[in-house]
Predicted model as a PDB file, atoms N, CA, C, CB and O in Angstrom, pLDDT in the B-factor column:
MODEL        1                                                                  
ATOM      1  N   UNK A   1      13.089   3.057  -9.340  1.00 76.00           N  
ATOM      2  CA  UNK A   1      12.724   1.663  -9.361  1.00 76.00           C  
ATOM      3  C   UNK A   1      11.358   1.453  -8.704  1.00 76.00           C  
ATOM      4  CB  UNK A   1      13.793   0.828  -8.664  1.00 76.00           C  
ATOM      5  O   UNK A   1      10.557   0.565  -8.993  1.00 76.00           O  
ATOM      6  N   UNK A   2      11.216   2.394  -7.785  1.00 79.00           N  
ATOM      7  CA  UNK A   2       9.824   2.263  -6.891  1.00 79.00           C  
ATOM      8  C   UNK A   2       8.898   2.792  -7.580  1.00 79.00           C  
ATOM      9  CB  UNK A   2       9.757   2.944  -5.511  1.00 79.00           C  
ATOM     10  O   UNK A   2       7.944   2.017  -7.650  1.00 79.00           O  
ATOM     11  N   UNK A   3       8.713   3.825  -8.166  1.00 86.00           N  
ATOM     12  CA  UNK A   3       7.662   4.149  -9.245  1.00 86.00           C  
ATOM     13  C   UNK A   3       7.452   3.626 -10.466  1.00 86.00           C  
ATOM     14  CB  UNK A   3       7.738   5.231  -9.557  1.00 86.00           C  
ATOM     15  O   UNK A   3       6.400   3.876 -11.054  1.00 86.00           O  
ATOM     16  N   UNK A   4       8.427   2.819 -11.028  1.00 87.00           N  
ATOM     17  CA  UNK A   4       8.296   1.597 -11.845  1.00 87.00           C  
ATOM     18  C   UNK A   4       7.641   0.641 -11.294  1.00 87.00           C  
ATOM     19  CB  UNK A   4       9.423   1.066 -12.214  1.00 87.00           C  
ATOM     20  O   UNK A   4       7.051   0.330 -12.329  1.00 87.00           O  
ATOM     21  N   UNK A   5       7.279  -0.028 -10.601  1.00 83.00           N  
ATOM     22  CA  UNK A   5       7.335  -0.760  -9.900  1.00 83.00           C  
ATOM     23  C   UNK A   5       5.462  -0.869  -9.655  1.00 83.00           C  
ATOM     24  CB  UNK A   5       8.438  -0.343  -8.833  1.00 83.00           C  
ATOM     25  O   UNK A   5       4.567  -1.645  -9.988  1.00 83.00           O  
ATOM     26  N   UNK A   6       5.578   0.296  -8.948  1.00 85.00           N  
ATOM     27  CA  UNK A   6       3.923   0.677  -8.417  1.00 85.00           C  
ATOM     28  C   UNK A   6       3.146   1.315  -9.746  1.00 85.00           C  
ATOM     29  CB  UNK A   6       3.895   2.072  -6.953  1.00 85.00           C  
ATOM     30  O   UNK A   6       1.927   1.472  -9.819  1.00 85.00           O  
ATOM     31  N   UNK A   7       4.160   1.664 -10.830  1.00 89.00           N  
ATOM     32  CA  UNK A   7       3.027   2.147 -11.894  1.00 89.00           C  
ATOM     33  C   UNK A   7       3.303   0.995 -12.821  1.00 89.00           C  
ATOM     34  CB  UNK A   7       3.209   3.828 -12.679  1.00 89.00           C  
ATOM     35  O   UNK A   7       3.040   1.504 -13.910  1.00 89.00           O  
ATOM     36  N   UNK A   8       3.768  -0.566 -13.122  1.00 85.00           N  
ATOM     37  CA  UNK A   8       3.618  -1.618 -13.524  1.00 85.00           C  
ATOM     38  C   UNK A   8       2.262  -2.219 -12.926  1.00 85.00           C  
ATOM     39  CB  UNK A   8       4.773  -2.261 -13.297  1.00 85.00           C  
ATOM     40  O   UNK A   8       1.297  -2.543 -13.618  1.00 85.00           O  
ATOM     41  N   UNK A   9       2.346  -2.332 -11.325  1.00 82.00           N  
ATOM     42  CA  UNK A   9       1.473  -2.667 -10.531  1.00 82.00           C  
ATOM     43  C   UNK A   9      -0.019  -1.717 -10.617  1.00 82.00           C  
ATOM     44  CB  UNK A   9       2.207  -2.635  -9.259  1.00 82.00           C  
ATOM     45  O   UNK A   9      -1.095  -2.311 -10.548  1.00 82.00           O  
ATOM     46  N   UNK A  10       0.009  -0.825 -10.709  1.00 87.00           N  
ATOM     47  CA  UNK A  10      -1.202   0.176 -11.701  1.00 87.00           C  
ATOM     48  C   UNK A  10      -1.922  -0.009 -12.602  1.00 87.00           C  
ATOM     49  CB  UNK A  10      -0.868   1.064 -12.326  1.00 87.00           C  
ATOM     50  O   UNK A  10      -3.151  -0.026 -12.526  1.00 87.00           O  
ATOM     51  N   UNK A  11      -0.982  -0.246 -14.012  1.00 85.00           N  
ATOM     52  CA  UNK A  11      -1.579  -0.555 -14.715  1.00 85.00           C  
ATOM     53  C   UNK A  11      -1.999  -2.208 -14.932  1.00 85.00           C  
ATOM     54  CB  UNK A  11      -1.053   0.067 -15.498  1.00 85.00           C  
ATOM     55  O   UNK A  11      -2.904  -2.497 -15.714  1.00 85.00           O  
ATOM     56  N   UNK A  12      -1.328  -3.163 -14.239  1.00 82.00           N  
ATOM     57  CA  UNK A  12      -1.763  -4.507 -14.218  1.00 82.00           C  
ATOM     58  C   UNK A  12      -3.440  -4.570 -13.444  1.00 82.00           C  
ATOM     59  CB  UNK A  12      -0.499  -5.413 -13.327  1.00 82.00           C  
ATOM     60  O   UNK A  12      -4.388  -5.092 -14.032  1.00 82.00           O  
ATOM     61  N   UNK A  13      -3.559  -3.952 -12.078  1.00 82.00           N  
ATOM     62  CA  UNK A  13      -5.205  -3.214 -11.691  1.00 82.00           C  
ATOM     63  C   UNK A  13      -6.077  -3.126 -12.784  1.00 82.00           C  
ATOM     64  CB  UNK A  13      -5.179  -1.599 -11.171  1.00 82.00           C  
ATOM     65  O   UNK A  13      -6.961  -3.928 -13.085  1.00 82.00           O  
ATOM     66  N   UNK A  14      -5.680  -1.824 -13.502  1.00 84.00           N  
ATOM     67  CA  UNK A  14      -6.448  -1.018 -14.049  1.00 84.00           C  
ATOM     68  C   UNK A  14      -6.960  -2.632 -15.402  1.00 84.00           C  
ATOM     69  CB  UNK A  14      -5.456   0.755 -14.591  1.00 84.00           C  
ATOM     70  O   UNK A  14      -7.863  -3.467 -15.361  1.00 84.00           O  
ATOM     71  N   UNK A  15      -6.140  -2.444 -16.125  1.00 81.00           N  
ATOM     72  CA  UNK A  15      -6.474  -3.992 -17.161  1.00 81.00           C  
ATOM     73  C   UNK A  15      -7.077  -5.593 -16.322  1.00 81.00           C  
ATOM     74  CB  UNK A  15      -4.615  -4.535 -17.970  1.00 81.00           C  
ATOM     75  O   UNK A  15      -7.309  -6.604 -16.984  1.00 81.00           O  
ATOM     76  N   UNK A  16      -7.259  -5.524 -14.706  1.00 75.00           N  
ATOM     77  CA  UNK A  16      -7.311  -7.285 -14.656  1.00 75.00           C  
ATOM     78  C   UNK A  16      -8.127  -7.790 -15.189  1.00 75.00           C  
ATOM     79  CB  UNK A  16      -7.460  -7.973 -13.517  1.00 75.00           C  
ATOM     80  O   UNK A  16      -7.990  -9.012 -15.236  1.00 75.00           O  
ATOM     81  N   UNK A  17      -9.303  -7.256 -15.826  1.00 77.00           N  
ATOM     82  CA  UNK A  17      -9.875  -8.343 -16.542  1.00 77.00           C  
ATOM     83  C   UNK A  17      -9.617  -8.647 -17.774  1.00 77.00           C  
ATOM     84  CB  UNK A  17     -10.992  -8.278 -16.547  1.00 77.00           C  
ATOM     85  O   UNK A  17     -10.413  -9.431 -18.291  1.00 77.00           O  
ATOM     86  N   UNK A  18      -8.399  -8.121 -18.667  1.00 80.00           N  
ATOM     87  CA  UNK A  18      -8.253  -8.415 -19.927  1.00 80.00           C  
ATOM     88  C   UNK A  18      -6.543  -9.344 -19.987  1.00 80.00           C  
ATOM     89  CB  UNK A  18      -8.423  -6.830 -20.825  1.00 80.00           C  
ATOM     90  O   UNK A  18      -5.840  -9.720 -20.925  1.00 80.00           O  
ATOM     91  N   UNK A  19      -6.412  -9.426 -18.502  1.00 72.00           N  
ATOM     92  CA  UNK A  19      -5.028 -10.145 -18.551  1.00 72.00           C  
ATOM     93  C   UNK A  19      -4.994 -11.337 -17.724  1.00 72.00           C  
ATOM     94  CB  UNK A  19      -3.880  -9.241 -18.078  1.00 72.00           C  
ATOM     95  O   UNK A  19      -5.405 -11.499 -16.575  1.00 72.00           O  
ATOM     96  N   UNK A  20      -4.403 -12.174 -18.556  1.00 72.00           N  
ATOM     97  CA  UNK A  20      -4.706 -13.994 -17.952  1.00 72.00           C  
ATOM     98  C   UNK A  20      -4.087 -14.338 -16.411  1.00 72.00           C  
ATOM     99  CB  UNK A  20      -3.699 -15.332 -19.158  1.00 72.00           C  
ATOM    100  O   UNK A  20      -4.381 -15.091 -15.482  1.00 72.00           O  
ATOM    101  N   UNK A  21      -3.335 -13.602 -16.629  1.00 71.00           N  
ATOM    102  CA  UNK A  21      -1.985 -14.008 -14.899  1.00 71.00           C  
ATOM    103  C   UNK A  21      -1.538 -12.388 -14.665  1.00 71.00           C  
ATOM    104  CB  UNK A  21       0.229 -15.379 -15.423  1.00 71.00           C  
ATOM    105  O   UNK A  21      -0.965 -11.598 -15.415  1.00 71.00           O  
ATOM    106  N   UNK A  22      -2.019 -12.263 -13.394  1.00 64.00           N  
ATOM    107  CA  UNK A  22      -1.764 -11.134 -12.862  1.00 64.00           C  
ATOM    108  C   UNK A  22      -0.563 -11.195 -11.483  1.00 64.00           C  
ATOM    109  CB  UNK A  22      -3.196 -10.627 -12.506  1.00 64.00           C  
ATOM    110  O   UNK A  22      -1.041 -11.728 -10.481  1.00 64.00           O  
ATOM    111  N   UNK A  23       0.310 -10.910 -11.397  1.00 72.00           N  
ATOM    112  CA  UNK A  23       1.101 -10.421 -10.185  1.00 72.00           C  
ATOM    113  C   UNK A  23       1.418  -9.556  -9.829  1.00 72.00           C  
ATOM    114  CB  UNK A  23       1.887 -10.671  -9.997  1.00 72.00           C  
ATOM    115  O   UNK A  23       1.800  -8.707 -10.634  1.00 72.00           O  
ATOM    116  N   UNK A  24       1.440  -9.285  -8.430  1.00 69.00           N  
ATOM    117  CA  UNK A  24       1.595  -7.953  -7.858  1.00 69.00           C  
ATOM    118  C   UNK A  24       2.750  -7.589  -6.654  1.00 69.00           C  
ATOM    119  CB  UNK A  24       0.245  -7.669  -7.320  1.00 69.00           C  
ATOM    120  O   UNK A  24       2.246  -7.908  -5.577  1.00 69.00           O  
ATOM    121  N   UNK A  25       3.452  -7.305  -6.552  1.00 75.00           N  
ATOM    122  CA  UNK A  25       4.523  -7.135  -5.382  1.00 75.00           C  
ATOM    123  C   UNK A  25       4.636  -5.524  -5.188  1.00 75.00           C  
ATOM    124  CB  UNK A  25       6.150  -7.866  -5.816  1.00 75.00           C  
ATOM    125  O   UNK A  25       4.267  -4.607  -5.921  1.00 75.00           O  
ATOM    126  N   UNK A  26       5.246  -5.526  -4.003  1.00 75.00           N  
ATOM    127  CA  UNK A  26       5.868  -3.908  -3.667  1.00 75.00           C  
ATOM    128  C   UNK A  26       6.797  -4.489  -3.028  1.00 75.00           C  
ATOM    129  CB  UNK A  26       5.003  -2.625  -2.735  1.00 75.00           C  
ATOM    130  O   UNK A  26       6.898  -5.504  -2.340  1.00 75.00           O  
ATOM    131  N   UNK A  27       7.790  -3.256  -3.549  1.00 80.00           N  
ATOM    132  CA  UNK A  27       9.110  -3.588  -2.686  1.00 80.00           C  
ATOM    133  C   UNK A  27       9.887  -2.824  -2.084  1.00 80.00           C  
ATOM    134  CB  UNK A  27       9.941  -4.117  -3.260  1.00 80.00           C  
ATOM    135  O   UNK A  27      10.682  -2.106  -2.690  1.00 80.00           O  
ATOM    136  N   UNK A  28       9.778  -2.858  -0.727  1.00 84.00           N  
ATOM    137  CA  UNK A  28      10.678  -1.337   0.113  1.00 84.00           C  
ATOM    138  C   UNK A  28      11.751  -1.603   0.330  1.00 84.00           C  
ATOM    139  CB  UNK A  28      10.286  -0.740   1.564  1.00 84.00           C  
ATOM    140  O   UNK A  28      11.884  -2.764   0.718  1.00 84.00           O  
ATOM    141  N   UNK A  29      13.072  -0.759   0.221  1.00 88.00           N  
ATOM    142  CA  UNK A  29      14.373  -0.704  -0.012  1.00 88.00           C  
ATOM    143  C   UNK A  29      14.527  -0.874   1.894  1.00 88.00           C  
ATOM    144  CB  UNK A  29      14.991   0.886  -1.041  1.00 88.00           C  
ATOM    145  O   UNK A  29      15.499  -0.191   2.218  1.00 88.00           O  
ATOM    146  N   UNK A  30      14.032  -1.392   2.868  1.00 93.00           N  
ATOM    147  CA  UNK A  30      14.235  -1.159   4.291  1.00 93.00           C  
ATOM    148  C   UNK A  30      15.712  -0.803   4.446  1.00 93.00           C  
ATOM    149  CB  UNK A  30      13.825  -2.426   5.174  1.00 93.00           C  
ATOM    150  O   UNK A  30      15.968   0.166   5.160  1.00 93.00           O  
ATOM    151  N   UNK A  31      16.706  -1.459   3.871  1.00 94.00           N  
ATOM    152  CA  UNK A  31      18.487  -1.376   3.921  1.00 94.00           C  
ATOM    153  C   UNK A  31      18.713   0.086   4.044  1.00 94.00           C  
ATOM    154  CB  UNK A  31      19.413  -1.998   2.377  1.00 94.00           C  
ATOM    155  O   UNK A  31      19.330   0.826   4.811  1.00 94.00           O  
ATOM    156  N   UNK A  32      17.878   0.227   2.854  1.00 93.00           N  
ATOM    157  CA  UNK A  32      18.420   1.839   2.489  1.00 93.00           C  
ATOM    158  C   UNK A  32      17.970   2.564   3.411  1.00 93.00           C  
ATOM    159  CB  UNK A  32      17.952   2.558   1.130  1.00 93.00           C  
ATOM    160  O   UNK A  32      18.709   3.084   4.247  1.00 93.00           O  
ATOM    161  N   UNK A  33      17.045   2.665   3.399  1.00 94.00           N  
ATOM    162  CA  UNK A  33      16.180   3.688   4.321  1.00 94.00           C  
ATOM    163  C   UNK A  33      16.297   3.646   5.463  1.00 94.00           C  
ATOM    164  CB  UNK A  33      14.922   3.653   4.276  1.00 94.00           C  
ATOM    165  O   UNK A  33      15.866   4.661   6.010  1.00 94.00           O  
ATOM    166  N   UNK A  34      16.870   2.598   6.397  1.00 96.00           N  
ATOM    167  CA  UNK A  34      17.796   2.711   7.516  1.00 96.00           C  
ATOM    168  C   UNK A  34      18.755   2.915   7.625  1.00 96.00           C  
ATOM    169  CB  UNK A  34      17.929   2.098   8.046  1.00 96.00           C  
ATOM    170  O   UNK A  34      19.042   2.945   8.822  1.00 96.00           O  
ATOM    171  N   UNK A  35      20.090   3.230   6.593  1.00 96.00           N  
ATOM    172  CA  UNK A  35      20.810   3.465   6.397  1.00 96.00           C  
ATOM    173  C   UNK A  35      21.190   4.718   6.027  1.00 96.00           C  
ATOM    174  CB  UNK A  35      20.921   2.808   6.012  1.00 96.00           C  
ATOM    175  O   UNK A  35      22.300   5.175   6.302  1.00 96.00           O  
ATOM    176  N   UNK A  36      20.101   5.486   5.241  1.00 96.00           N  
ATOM    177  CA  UNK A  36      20.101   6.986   4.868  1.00 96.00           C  
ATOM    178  C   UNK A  36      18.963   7.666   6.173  1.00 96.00           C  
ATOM    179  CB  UNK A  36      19.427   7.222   2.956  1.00 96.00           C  
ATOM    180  O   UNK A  36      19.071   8.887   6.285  1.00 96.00           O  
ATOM    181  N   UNK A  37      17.955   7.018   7.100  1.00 97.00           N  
ATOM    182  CA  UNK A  37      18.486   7.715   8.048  1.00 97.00           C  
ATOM    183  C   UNK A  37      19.194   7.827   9.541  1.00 97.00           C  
ATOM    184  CB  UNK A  37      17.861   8.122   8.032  1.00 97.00           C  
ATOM    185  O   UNK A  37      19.060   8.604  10.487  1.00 97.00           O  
ATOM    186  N   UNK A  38      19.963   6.735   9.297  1.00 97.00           N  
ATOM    187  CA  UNK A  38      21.040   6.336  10.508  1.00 97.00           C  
ATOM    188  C   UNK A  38      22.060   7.503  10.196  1.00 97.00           C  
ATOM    189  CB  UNK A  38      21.852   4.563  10.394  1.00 97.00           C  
ATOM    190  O   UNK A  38      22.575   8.029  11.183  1.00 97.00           O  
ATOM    191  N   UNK A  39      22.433   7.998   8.883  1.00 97.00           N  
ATOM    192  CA  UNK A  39      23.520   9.187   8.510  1.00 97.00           C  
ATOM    193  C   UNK A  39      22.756   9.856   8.705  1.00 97.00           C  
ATOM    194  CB  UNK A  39      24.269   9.459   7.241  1.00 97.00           C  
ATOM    195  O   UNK A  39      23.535  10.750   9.035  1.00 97.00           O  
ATOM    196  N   UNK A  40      21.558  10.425   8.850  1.00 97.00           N  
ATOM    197  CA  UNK A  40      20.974  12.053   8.994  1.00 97.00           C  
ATOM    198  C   UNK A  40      20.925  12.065  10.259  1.00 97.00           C  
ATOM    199  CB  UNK A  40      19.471  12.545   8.349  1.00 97.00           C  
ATOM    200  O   UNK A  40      21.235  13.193  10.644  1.00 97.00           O  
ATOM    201  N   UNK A  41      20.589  11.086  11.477  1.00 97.00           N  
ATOM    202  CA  UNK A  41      20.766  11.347  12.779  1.00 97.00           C  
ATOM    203  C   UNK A  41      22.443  11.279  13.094  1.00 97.00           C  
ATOM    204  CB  UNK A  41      19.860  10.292  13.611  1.00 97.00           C  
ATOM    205  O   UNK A  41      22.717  11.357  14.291  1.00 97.00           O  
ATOM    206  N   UNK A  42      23.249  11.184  12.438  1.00 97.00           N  
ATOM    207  CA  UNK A  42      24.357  10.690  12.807  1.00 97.00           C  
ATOM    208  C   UNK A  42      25.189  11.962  12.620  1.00 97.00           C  
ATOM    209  CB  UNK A  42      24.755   9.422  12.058  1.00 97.00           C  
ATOM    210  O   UNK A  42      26.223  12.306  13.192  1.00 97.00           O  
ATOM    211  N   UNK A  43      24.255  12.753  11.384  1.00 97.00           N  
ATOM    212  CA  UNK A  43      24.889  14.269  10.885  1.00 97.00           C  
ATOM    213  C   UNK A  43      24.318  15.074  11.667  1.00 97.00           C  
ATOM    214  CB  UNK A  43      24.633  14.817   9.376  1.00 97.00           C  
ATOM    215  O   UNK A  43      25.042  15.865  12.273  1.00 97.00           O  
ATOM    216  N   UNK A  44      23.519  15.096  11.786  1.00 97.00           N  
ATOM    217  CA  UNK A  44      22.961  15.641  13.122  1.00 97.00           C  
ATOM    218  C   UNK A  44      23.124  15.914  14.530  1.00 97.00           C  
ATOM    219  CB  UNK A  44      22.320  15.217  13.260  1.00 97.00           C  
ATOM    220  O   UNK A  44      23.171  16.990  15.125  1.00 97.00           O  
ATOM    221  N   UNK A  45      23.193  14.879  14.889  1.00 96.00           N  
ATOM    222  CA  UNK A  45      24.143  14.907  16.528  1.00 96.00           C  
ATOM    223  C   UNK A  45      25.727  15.151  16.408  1.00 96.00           C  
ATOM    224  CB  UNK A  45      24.063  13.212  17.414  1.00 96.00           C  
ATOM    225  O   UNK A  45      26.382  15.552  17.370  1.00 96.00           O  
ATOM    226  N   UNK A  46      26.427  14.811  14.843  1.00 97.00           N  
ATOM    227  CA  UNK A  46      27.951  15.522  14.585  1.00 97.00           C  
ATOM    228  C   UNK A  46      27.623  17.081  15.041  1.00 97.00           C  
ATOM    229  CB  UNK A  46      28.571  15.437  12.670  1.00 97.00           C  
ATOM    230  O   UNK A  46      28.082  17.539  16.087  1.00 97.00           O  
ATOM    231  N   UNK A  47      26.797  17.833  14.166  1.00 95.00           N  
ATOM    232  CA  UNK A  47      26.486  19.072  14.401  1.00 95.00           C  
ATOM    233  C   UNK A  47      25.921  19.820  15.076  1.00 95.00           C  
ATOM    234  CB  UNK A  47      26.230  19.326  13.896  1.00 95.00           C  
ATOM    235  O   UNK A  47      25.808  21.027  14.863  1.00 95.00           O  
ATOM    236  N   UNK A  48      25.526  19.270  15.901  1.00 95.00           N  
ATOM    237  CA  UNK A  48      24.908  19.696  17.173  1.00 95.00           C  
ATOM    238  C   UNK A  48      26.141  19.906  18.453  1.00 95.00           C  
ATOM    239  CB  UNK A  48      23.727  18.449  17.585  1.00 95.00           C  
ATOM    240  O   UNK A  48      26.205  20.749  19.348  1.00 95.00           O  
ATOM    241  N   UNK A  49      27.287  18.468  18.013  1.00 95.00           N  
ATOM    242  CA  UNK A  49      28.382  18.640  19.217  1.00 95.00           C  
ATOM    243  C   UNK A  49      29.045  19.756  18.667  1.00 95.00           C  
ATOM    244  CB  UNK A  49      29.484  17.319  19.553  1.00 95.00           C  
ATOM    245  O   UNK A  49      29.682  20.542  19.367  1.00 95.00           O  
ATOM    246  N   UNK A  50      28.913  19.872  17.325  1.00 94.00           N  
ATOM    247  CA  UNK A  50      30.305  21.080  16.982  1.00 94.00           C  
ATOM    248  C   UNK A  50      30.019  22.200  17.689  1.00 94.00           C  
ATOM    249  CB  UNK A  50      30.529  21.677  15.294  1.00 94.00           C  
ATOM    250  O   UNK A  50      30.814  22.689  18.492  1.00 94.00           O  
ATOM    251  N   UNK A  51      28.400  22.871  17.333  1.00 93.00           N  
ATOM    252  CA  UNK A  51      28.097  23.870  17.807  1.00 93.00           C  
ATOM    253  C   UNK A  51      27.878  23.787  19.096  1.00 93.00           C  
ATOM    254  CB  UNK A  51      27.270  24.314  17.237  1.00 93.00           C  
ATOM    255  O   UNK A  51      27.966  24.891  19.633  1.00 93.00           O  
ATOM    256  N   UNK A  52      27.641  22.971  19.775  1.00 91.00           N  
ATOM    257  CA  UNK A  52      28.323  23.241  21.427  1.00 91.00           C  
ATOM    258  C   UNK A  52      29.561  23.243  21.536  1.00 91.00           C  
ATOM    259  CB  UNK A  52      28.025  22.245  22.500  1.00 91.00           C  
ATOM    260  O   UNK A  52      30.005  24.098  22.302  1.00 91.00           O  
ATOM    261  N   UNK A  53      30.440  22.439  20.930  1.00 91.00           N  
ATOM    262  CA  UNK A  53      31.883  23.077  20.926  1.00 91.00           C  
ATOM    263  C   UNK A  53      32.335  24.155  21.275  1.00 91.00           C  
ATOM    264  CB  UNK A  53      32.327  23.152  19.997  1.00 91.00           C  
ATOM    265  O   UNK A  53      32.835  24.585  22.315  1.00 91.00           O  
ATOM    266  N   UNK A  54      32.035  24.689  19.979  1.00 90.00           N  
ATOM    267  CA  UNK A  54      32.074  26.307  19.278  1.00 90.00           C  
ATOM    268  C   UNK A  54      31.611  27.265  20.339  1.00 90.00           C  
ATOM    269  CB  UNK A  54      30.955  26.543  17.848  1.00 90.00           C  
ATOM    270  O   UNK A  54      32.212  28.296  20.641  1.00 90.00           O  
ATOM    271  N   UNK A  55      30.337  26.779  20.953  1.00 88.00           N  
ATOM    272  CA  UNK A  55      30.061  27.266  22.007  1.00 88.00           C  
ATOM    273  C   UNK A  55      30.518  27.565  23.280  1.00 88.00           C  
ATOM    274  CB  UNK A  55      29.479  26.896  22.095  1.00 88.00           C  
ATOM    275  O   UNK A  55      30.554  28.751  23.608  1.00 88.00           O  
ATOM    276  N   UNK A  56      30.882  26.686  24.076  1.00 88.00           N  
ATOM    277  CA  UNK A  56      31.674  26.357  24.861  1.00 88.00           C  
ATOM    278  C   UNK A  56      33.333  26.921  24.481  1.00 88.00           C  
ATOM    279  CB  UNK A  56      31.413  24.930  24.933  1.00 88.00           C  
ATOM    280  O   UNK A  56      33.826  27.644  25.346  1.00 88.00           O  
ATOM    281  N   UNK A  57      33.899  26.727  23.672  1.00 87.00           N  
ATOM    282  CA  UNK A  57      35.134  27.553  23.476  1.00 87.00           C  
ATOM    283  C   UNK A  57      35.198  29.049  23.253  1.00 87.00           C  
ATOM    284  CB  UNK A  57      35.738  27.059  22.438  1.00 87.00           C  
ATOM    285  O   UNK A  57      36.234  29.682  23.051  1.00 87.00           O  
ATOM    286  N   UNK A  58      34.051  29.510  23.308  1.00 87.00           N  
ATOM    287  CA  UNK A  58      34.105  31.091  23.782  1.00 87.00           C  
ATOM    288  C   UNK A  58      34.057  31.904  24.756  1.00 87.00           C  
ATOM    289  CB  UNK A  58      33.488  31.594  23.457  1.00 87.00           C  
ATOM    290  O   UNK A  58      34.284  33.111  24.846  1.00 87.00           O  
ATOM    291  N   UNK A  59      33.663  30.932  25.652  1.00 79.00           N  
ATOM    292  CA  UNK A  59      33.361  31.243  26.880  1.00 79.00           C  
ATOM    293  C   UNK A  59      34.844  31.070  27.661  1.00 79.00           C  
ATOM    294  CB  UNK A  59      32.123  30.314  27.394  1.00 79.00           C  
ATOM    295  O   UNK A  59      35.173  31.894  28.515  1.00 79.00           O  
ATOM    296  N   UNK A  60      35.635  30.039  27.338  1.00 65.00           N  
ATOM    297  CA  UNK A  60      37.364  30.209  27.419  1.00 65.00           C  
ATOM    298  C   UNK A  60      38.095  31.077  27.009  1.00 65.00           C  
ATOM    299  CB  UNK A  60      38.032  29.388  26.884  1.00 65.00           C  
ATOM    300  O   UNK A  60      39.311  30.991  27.180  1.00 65.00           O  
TER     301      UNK A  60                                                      
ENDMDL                                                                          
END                                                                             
């Protein structure tokens, strides 16, 4: 959707002088992208406790 988006917005540039009404937006998904990486720190520090776990239970 984002490279649709910015290559609509491209080619509307590239043509402005042959087109009567020009608009331009970008649009960042912020939801997402705090959300995909709230789970990678979240998978992250999961796996980090395991392997201290893991760690720690050998030493028992």
């Amino acid at each position: 959707m984002i490279l649709t988006n910015v290559s609509f917005n491209l080619l509307q540039f590239l043509f402005v002088k042959s087109l009567v009404v020009t608009n331009g937006s970008v649009r960042i998904p912020i939801f997402s992208i705090t959300f995909v990486l709230a789970a990678l720190l979240l998978t992250r520090l999961t796996a980090e406790s395991k392997q201290l776990k893991d760690d720690n239970d050998m030493f028992i």
